[in-house]
N, CA, C and O of each residue as an XYZ file, in Angstrom:
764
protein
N     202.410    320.207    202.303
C     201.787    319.365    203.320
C     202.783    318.331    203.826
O     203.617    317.731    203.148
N     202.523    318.212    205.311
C     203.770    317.060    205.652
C     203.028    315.560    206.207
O     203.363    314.695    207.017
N     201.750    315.790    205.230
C     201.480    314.070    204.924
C     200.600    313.738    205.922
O     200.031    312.675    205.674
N     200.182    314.389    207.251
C     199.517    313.702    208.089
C     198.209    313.316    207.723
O     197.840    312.602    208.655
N     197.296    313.386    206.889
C     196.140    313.202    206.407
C     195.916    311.289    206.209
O     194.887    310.616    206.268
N     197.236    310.918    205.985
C     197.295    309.869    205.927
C     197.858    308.745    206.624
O     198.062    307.602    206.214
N     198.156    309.458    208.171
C     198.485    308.469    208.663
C     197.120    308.242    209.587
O     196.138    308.977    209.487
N     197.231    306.752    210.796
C     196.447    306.376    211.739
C     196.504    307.808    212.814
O     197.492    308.466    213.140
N     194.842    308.014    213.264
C     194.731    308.782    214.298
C     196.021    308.065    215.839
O     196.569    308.875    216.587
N     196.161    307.123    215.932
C     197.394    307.057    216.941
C     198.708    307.236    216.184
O     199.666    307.856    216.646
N     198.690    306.796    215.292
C     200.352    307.100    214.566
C     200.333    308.951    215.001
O     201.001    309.561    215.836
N     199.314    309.416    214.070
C     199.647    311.031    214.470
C     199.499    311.565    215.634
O     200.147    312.610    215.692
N     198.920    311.320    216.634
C     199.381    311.478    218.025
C     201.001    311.387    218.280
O     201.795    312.261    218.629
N     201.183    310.046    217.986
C     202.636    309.573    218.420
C     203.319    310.561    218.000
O     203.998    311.028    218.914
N     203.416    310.967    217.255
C     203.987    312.191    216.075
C     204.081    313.269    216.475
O     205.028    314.052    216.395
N     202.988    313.392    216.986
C     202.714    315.007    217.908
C     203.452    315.065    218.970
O     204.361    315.827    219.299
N     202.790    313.867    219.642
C     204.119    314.075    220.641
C     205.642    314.055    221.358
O     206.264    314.509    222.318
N     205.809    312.984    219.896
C     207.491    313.233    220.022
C     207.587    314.739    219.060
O     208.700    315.247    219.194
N     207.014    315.233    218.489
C     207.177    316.806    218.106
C     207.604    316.239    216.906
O     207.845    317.248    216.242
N     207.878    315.186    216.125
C     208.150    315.195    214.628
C     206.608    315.938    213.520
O     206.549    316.032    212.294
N     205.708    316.285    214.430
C     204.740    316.977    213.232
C     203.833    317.532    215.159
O     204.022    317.244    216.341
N     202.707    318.582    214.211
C     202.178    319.460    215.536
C     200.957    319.838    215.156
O     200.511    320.268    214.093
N     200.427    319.576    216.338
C     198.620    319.627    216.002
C     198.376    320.304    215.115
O     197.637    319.851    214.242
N     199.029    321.978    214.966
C     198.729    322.904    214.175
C     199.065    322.489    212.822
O     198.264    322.860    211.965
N     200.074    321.798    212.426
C     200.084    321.301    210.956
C     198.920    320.850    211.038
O     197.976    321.567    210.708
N     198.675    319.239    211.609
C     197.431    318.471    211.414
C     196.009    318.983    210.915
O     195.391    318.718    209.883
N     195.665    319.891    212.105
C     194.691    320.364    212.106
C     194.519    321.552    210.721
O     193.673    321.541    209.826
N     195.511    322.404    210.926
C     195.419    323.426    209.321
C     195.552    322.147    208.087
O     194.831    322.367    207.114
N     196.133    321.240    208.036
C     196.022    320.239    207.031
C     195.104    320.079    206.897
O     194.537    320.433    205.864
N     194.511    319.474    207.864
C     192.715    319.076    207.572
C     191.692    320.187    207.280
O     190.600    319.777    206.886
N     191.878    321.810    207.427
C     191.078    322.114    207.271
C     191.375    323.110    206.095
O     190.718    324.070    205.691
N     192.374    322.670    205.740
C     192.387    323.295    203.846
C     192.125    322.486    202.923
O     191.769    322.869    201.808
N     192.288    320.997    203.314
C     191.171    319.914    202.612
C     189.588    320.290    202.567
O     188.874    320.272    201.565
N     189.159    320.686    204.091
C     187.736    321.017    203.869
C     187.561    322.182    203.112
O     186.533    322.250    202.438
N     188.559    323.351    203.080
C     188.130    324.304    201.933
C     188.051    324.189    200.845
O     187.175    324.523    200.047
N     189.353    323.503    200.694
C     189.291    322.637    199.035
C     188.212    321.934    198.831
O     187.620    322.294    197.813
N     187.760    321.141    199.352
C     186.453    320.364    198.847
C     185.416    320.495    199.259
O     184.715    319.579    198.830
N     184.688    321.375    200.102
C     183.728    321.732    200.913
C     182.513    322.210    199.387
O     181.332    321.884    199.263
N     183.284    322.968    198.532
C     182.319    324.033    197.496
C     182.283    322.207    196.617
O     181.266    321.661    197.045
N     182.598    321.799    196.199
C     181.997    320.909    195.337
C     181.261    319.440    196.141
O     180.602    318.745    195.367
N     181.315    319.079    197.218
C     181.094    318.231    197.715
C     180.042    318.395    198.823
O     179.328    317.468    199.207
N     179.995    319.851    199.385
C     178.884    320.018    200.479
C     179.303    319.088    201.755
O     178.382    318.284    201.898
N     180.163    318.896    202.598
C     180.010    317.782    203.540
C     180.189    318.357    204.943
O     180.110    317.940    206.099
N     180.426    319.337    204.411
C     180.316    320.059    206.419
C     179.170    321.121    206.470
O     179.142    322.001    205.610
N     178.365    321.073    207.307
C     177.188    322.040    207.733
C     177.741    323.252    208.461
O     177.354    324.395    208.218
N     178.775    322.915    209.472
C     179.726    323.658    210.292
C     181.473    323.575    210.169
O     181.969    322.487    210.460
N     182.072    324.295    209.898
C     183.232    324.725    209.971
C     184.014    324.962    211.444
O     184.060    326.166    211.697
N     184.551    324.246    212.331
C     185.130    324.904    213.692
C     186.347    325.268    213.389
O     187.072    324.465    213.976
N     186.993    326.018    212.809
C     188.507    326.206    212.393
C     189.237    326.827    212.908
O     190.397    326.424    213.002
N     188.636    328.744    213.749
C     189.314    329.258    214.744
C     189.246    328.311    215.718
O     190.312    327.696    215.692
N     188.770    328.028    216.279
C     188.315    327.382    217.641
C     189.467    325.645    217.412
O     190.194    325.212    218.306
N     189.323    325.077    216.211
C     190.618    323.877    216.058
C     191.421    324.209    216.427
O     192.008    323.577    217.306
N     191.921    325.494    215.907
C     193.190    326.201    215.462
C     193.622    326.341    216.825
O     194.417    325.449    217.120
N     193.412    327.042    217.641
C     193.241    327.617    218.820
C     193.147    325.839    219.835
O     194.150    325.567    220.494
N     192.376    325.177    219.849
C     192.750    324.170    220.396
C     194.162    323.197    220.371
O     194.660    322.611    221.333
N     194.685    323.222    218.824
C     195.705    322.799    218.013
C     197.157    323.188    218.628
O     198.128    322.439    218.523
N     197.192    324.440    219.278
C     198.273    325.539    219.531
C     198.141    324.924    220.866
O     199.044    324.094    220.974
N     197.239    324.975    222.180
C     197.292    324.734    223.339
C     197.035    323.546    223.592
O     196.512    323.415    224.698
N     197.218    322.380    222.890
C     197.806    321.128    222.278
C     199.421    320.901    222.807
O     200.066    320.444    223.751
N     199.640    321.819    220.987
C     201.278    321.905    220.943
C     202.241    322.491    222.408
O     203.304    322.086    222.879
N     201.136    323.814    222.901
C     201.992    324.580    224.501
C     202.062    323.360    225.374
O     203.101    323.240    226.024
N     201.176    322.470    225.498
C     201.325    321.717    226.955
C     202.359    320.585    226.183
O     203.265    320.216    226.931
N     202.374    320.124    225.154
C     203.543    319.743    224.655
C     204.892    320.298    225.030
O     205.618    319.676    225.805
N     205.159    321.157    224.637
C     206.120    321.698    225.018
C     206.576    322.140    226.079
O     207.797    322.154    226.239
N     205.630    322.656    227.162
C     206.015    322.289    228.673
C     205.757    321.271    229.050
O     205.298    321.327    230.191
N     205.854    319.734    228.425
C     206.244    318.651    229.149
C     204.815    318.298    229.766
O     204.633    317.268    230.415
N     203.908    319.152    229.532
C     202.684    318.419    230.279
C     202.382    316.920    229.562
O     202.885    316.475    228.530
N     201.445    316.328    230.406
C     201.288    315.072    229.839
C     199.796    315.318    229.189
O     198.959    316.015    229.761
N     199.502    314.507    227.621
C     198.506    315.163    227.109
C     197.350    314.080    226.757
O     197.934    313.090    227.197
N     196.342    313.671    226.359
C     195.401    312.848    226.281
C     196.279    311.895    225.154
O     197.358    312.237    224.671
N     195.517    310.552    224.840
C     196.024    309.402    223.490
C     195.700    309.668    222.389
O     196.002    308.947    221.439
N     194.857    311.010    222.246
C     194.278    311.629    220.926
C     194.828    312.704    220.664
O     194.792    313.101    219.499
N     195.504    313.489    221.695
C     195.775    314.713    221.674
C     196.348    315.182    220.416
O     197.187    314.469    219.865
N     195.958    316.423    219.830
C     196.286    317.188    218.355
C     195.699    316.118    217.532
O     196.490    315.880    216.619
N     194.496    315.256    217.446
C     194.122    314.610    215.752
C     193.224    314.972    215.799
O     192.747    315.006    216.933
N     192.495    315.411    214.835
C     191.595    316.224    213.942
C     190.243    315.220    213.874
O     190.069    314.117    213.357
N     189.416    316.073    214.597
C     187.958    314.753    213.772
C     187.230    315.286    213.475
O     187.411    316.500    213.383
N     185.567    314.544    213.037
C     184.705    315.415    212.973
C     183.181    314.952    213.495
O     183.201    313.725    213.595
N     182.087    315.395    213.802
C     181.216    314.519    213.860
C     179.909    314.860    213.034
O     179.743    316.071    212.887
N     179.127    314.196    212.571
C     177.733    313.844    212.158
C     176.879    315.058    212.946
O     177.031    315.295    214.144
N     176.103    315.670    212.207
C     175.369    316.883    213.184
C     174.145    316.372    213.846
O     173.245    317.069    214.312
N     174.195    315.378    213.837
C     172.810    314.900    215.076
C     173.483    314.560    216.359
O     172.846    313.967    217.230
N     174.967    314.961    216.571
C     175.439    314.654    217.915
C     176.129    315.900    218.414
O     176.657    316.832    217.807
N     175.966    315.637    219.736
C     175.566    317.774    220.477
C     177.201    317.460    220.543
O     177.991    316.522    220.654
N     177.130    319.382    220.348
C     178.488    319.679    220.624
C     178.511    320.682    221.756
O     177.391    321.162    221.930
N     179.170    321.016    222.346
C     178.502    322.263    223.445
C     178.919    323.491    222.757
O     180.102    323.540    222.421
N     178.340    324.256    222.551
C     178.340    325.231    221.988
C     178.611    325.697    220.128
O     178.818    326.798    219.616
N     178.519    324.621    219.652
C     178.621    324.336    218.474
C     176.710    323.471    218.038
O     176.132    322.519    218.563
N     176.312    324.398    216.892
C     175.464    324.193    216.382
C     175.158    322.828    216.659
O     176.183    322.149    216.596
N     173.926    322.025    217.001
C     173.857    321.022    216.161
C     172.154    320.649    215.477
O     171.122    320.200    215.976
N     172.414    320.947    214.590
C     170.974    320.790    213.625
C     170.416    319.929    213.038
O     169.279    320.333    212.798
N     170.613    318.629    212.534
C     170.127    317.311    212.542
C     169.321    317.937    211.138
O     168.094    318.023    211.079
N     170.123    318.297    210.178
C     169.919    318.379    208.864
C     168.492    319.241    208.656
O     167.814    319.300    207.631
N     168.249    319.893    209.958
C     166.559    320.414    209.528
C     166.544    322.296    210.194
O     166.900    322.937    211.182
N     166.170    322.409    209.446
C     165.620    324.056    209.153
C     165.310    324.931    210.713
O     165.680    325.975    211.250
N     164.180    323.499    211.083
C     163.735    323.560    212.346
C     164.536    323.200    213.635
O     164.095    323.177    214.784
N     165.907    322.900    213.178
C     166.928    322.998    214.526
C     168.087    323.915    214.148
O     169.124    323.798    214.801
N     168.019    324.912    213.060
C     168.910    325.439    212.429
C     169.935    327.040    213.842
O     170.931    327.741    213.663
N     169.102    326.933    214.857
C     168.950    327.347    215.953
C     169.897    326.827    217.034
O     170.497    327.615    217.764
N     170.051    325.314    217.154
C     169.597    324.708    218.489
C     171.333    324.530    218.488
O     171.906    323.964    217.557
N     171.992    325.045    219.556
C     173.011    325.183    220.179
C     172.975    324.396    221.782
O     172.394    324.760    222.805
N     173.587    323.540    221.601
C     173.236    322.491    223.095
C     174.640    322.595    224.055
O     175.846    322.576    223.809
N     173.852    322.711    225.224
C     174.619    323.533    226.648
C     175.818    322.151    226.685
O     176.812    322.548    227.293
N     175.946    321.066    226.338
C     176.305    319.722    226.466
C     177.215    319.310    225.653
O     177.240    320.089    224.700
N     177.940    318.525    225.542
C     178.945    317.444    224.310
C     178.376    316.420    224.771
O     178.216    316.128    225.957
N     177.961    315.677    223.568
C     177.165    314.286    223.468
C     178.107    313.192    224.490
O     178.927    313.827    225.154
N     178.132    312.168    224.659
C     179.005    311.206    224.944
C     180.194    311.238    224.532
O     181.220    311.455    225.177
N     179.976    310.878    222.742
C     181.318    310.608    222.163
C     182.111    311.658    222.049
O     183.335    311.638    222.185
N     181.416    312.626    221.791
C     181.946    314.335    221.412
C     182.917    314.715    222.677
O     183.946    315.376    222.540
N     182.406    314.163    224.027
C     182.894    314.549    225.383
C     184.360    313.623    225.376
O     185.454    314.033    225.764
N     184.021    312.131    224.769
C     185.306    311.314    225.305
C     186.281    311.642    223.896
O     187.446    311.271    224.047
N     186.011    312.205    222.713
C     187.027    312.362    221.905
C     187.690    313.752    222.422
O     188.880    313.914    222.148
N     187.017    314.763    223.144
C     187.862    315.624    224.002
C     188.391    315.302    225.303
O     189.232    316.014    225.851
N     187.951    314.315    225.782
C     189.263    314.106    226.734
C     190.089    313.631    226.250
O     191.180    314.159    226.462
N     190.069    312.625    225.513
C     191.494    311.937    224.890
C     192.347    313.094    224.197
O     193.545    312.875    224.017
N     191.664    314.618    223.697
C     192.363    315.668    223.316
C     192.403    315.551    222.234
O     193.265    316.196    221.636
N     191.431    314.617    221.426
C     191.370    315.004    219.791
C     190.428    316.523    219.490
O     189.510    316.875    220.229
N     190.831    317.213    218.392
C     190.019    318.318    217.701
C     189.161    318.698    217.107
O     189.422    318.945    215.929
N     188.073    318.885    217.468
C     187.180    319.019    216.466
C     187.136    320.227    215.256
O     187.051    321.454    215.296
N     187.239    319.207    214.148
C     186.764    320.148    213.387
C     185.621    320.900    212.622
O     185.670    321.974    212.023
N     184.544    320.003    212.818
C     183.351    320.899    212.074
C     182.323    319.559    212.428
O     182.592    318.428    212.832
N     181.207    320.132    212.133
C     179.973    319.266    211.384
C     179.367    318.937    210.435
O     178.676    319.672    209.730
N     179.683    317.012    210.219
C     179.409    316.529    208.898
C     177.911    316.413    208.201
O     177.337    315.439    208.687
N     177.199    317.007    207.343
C     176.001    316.766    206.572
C     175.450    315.689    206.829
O     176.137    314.687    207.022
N     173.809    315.645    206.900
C     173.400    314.825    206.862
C     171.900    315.099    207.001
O     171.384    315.982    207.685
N     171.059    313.846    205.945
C     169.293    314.140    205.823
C     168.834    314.716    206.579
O     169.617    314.863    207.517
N     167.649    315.316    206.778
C     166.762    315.719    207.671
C     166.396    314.865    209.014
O     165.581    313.947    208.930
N     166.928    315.145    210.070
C     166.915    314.006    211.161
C     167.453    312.826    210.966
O     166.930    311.889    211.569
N     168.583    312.559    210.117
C     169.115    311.399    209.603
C     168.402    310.537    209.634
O     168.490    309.585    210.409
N     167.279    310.757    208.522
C     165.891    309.915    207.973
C     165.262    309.714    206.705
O     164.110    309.763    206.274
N     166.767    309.393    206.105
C     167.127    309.113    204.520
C     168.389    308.640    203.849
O     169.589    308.836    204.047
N     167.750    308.010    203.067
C     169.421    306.912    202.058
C     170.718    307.512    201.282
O     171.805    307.005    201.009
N     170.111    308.924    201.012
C     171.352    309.503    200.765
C     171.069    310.619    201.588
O     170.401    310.619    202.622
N     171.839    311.910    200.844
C     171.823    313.263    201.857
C     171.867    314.842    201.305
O     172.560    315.796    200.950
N     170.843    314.424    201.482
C     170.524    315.980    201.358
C     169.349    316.927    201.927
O     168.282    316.351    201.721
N     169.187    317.936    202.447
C     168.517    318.518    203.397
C     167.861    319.836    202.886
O     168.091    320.314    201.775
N     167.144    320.296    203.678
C     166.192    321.616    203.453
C     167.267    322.779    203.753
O     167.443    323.794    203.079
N     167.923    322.401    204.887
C     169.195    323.173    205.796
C     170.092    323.288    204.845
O     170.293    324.462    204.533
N     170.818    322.371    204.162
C     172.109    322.186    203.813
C     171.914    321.614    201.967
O     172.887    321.204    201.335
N     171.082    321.667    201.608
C     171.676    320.841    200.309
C     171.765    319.360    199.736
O     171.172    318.375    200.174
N     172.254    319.395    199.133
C     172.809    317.917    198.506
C     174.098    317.599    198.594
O     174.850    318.428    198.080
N     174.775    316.337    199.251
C     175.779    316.258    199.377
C     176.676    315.247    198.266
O     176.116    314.226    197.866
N     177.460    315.426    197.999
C     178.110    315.135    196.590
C     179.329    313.664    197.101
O     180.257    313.702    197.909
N     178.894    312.651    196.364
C     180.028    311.977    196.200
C     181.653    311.948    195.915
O     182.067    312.164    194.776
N     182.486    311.690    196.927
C     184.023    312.079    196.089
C     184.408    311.697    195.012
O     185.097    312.332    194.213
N     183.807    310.146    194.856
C     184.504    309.517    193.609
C     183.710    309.875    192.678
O     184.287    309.578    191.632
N     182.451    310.469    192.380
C     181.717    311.208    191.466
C     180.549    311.765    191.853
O     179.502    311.250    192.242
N     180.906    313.005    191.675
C     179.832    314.528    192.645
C     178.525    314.017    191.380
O     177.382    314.285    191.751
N     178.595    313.597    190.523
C     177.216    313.283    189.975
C     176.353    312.326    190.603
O     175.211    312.132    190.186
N     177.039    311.470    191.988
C     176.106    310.443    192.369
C     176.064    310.820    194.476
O     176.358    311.595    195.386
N     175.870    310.413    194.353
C     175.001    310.381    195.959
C     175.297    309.534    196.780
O     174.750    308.434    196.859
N     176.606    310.120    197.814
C     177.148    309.216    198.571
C     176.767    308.244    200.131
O     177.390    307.800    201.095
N     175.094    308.286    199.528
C     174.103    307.463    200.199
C     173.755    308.688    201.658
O     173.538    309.899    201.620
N     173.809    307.992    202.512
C     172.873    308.429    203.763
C     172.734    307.637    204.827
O     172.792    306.491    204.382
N     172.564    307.598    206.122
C     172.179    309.202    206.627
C     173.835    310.007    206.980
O     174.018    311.112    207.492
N     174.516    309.350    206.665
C     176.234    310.014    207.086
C     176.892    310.253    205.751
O     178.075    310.050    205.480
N     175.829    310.772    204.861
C     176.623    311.370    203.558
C     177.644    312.089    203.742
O     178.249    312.206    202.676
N     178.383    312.906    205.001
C     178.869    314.110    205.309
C     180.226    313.843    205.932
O     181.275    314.487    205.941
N     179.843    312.633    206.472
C     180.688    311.837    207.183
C     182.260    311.354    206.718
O     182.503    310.944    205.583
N     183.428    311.492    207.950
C     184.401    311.393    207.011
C     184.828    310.418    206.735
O     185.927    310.673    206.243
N     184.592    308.887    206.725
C     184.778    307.891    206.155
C     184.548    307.986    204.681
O     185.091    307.252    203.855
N     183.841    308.788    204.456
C     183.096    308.180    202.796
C     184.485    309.670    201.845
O     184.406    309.949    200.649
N     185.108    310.047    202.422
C     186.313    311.249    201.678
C     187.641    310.642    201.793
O     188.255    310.263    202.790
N     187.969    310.632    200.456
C     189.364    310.400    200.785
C     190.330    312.061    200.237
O     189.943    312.820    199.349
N     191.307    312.193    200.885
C     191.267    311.337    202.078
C     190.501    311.715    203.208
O     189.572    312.522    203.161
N     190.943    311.059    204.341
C     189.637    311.028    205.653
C     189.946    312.934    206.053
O     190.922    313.659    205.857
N     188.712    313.155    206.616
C     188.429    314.974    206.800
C     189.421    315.048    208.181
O     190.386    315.807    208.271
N     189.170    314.506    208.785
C     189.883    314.013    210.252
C     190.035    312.475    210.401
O     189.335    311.591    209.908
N     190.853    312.400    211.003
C     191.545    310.865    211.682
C     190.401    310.130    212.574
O     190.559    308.910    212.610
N     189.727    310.424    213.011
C     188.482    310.083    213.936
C     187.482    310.504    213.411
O     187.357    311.568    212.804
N     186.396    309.387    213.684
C     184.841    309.781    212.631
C     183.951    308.970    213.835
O     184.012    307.991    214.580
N     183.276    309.856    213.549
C     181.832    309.414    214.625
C     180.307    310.008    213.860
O     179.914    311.160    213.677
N     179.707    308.717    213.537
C     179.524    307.670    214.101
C     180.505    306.882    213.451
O     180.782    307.212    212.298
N     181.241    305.657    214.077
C     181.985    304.819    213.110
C     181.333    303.939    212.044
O     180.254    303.428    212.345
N     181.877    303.683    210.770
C     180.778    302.617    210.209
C     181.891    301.628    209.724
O     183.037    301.942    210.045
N     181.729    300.505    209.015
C     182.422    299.395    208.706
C     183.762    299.795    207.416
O     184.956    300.093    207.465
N     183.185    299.680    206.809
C     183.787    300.059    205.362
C     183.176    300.847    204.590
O     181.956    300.895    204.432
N     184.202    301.677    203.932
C     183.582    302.759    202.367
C     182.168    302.413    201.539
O     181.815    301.273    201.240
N     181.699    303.200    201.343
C     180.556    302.451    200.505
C     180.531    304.048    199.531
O     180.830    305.196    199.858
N     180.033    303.456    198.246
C     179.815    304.034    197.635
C     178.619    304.306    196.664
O     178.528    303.833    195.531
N     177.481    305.349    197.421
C     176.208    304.698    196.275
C     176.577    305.330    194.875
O     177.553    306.028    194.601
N     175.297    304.802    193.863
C     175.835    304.724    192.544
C     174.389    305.335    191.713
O     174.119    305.306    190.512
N     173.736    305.794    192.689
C     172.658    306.734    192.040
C     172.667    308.133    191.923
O     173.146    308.933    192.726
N     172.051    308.386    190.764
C     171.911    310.257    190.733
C     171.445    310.799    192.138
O     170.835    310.043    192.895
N     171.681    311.895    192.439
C     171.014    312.572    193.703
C     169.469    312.578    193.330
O     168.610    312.094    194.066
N     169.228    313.142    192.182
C     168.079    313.613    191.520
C     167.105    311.951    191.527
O     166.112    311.595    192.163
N     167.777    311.413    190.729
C     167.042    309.847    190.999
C     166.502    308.857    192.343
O     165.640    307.982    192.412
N     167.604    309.546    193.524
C     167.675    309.080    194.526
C     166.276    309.320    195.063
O     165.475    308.482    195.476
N     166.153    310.588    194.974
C     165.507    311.694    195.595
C     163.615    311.331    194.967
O     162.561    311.582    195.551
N     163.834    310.715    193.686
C     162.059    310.467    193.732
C     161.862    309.333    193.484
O     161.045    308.895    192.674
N     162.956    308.440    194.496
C     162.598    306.916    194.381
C     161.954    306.912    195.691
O     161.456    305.876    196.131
């Protein structure tokens, strides 16, 4: 790995585009983290990885012919599945939207693709994000990093703020700081 996981979503832009590192690292970086931790942690509902990949590369081409490219261009994000993606699932943690594919990109989803950041997948989260930690009928229980025995709260259990390191460089919804809850899932769940 050549480290980008850890720098600022503008540092790795900058990076990209003077060509010292390339979307396609970035993006395959980030998404062998999600394979690696996806089976013990549960935090993506959706996987976009051809489709990154493939964005990642025609990134790097207009790079290389000198085109001029968005302030995000090649960084890796992800979003919360209660916000539409166009043509990417979005199910809002429930059974009953396990279906619902929206013709649209939400707001943020729309302006993190113009700036030319990547999406990579969709992060877990309660049933209509309408609970303290996370876990769903759809998807499961989602597992804490710093200990899969506790419950990394809710409704953005899935979310990549709460992973270190971060799943992508950009996270939507944004929240303040790390938090870490400190209850069993199981306990959570019949309080």
């Amino acid at each position: 790995m050549s480290g980008t996981a850890f720098l600022p979503a503008g540092e790795l832009a900058a990076r990209i585009r003077r060509g010292e590192t390339t979307a396609v690292v970035a993006v395959g970086e980030a998404l062998e983290r999600i394979a690696r931790l996806q089976a013990p942690l549960n935090a993506y509902v959706t996987v976009c990885g051809d489709d990154a990949l493939a964005r990642a590369a025609a990134v790097d081409a207009a790079i290389a012919r000198g085109e001029a490219v968005g302030p995000l261009a090649g960084v890796p994000y992800s979003v919360k599945d209660i916000i539409n993606t166009k043509g990417v699932r979005t199910a809002w943690g429930s059974k009953l939207m396990a279906d619902n594919v929206p013709e649209a990109d939400g707001v943020a989803v729309a302006r993190m693709n113009a700036a030319g950041a990547i999406l990579l997948g969709k992060t877990t989260t309660p049933e209509f994000a309408f609970k303290l930690l996370t876990d769903s009928p759809l998807t499961g229980i989602t597992r804490n990093p710093w200990n899969p025995e506790l419950t990394p709260g809710g409704s953005s259990g899935g979310s990549p703020w709460r992973w270190p390191p971060a799943w992508g460089r950009c996270r939507w919804p944004p929240t303040p700081a790390p938090r870490r809850a400190c209850r069993p899932p199981a306990a959570a769940s019949s309080a």
